[in-house]
C-alpha positions in Angstrom: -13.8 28.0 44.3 -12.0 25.4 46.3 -15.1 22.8 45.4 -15.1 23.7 41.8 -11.2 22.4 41.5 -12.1 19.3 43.9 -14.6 18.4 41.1 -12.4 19.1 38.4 -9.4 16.9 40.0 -11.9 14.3 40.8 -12.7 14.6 37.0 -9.0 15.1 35.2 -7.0 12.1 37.8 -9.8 9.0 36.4 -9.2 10.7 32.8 -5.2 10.8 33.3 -5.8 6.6 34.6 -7.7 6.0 31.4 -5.5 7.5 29.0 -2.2 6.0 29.9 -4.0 2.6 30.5 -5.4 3.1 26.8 -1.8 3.6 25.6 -0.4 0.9 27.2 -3.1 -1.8 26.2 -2.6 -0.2 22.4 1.0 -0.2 22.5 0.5 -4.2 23.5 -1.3 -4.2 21.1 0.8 -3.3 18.2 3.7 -5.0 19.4 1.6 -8.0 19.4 0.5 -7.7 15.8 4.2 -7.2 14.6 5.7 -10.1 16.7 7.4 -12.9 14.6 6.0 -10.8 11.3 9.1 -8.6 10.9 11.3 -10.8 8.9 8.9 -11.3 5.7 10.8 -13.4 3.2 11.5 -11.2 0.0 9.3 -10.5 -3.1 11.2 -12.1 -6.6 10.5 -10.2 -9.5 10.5 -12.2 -12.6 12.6 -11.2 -16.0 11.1 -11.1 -19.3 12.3 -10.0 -22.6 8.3 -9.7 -23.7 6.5 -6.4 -23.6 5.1 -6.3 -20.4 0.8 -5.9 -21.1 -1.1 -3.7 -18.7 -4.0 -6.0 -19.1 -4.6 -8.0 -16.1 -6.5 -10.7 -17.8 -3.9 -11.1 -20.6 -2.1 -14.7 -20.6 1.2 -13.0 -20.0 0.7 -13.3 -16.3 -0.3 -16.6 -16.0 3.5 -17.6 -16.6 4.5 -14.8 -13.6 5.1 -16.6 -10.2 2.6 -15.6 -7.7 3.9 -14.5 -4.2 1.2 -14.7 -1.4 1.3 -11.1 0.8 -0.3 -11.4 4.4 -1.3 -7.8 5.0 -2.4 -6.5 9.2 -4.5 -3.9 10.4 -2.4 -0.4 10.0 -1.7 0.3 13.5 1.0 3.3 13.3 -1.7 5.9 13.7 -5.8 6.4 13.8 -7.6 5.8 12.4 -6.5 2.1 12.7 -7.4 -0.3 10.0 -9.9 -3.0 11.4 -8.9 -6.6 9.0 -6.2 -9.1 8.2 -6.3 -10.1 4.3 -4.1 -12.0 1.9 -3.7 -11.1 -1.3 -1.2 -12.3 -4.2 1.3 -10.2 -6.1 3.2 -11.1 -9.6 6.0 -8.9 -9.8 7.8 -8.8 -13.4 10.3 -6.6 -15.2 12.2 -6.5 -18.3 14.7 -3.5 -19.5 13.0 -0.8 -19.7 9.8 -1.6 -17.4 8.7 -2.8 -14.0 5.2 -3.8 -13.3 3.0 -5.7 -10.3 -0.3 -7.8 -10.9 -2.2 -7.1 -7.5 -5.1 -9.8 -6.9 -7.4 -9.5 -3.7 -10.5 -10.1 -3.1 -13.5 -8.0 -2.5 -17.5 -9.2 -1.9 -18.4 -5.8 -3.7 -17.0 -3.7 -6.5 -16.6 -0.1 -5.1 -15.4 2.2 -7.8 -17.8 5.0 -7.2 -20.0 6.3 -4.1 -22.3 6.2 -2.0 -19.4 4.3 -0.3 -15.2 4.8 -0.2 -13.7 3.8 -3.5 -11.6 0.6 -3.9 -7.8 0.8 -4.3 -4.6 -0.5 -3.7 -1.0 1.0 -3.2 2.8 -0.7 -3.5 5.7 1.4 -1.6 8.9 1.7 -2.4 11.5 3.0 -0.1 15.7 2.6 0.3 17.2 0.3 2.4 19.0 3.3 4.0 15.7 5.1 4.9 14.8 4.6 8.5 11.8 2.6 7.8 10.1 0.2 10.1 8.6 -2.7 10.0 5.4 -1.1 9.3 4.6 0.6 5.9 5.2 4.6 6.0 5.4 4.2 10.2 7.7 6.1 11.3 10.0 8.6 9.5 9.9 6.1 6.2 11.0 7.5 2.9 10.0 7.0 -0.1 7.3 6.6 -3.4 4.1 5.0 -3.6 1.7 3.9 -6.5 -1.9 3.9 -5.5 -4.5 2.6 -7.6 -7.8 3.9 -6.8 -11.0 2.6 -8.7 -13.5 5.7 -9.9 -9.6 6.8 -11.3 -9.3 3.9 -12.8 -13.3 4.1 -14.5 -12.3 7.6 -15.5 -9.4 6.8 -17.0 -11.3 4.0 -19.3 -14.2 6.3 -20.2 -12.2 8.9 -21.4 -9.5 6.5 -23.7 -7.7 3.5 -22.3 -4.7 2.9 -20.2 -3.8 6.4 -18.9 -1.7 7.2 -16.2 -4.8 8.8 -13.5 -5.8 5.9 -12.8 -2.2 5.6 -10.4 -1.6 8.6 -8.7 2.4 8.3 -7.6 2.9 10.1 -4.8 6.3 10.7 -2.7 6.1 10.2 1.0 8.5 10.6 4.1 6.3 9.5 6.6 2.5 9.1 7.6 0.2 11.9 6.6 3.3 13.6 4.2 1.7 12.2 0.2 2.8 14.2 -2.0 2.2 13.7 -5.4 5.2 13.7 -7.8 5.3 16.7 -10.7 5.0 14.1 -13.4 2.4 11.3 -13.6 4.7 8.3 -14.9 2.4 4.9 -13.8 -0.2 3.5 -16.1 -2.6 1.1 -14.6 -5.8 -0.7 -15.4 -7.9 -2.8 -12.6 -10.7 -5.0 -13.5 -13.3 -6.9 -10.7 -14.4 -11.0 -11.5 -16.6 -13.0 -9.1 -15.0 -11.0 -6.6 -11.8 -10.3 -7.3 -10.0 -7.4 -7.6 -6.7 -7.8 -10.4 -5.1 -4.8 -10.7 -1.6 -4.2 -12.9 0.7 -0.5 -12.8 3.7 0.1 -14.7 6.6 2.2 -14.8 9.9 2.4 -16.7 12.4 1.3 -14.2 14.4 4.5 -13.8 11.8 7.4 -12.1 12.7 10.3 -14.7 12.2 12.5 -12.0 13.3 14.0 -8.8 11.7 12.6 -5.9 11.2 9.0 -7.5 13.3 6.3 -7.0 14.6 4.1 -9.8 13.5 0.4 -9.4 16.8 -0.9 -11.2 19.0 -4.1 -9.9 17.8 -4.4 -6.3 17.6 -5.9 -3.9 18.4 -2.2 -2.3 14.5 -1.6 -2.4 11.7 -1.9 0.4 8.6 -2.7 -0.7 5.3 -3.5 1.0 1.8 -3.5 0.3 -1.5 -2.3 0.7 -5.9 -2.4 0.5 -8.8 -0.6 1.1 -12.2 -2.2 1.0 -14.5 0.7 0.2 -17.5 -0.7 1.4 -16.0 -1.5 4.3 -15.4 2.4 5.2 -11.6 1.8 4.7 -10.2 5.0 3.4 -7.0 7.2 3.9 -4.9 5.2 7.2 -8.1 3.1 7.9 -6.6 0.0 5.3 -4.6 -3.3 5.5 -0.7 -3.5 5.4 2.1 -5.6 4.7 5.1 -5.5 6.5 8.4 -4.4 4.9 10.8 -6.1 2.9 12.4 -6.7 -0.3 12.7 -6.4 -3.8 14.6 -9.5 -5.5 15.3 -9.0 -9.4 16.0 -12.2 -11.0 17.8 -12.6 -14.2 16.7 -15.6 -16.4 
């Protein structure tokens, strides 16, 4: 009996060792990653008094300034996202809408299987949650719009621009999406020579309990997000940005 718990503490002391050295060298690790990246400068939204077109190839958007968005491997929880990626955001609103031109790009188009589906998600959270620097790490509050691409490609079958291709979710923290009663964001994503240009929309006040009205920031957090499906990236496993915030500018 006494050699059987000999072996087992021989066993369970070198697993202890491991573990805390694998926490330590992870917890480097993330604070690495967010070192000198907490203090993003702020995404401008542009004013228009033009309907705002879901297409992303219409010529609307080549007169929205682009902000570039360096997003980081989500480290708040496994599994961990494995890439760094830029992408490019046009943010525009007028007085009724608010609307974001995602561009990123992809070597393959993924909107179906055998692999994960492409998509893309913006958050949205107060400046008076307790968010960190790290989108939905932590205790973070707030709504998301996530564009996924079979949604998308079933949306377009069955009709045109309808709202399943977003699914708009609330959130107060990782592993919490839940998605809102109504269904308010319209989007439409299209793939050239690699690229990925995806547009949702929404009127600027939520309609809704649980959604957050998107009207005369900055009092917004926003950050970003990818997955590359044939990459495996699907649920946490994705790209971030870090945190910051909305600026609406009046022409």
């Amino acid at each position: 009996m006494k050699s059987s718990h000999k072996i087992a503490l021989t066993f369970s002391i070198p697993l202890l060792l491991f573990c805390v050295i694998f926490f330590v060298v992870m917890l480097g690790v993330t604070r690495d990653q967010l070192v000198g990246v907490t203090e993003e400068p702020p995404v401008s939204m542009s004013h228009t008094d033009s309907e705002i077109p879901l297409s992303p190839s219409d010529p609307f958007w080549t007169d929205v300034d682009p902000t570039s968005i360096h997003l980081w491997p989500q480290n708040a929880r496994v599994p961990y996202g494995t890439e760094e990626r830029d992408i490019v955001v046009r943010g525009v609103y007028n007085d009724r809408e608010i609307a974001f031109l995602f561009e990123f790009d992809d070597e393959t188009e993924n909107r179906d299987g055998p692999t994960n589906r492409d998509a893309c998600a913006v958050f949205f959270g107060p400046t008076s949650s307790p968010a960190t620097a790290q989108m939905m790490a932590h205790g973070a509050t707030g709504n998301i719009w996530h564009w996924v691409a079979d949604q998308d490609a079933e949306s377009r079958l069955s009709g045109g621009d309808s709202t399943f291709a977003v699914l708009e979710l609330f959130a107060t923290g990782p592993g919490t999406q839940t998605p809102l009663e109504r269904q308010t964001v319209a989007g439409r994503g299209e793939f050239r020579d690699g690229t990925w240009y995806v547009v949702m929309k929404r009127s600027l006040e939520s309609l809704q309990n649980d959604g957050i009205d998107l009207v005369g920031g900055p009092d917004v957090f926003v950050a970003f997000s990818v997955w590359d499906g044939a990459k495996a990236e699907a649920l946490a496993r994705k790209s971030i940005s870090i945190m910051t915030t909305l600026v609406f500018e009046r022409n």
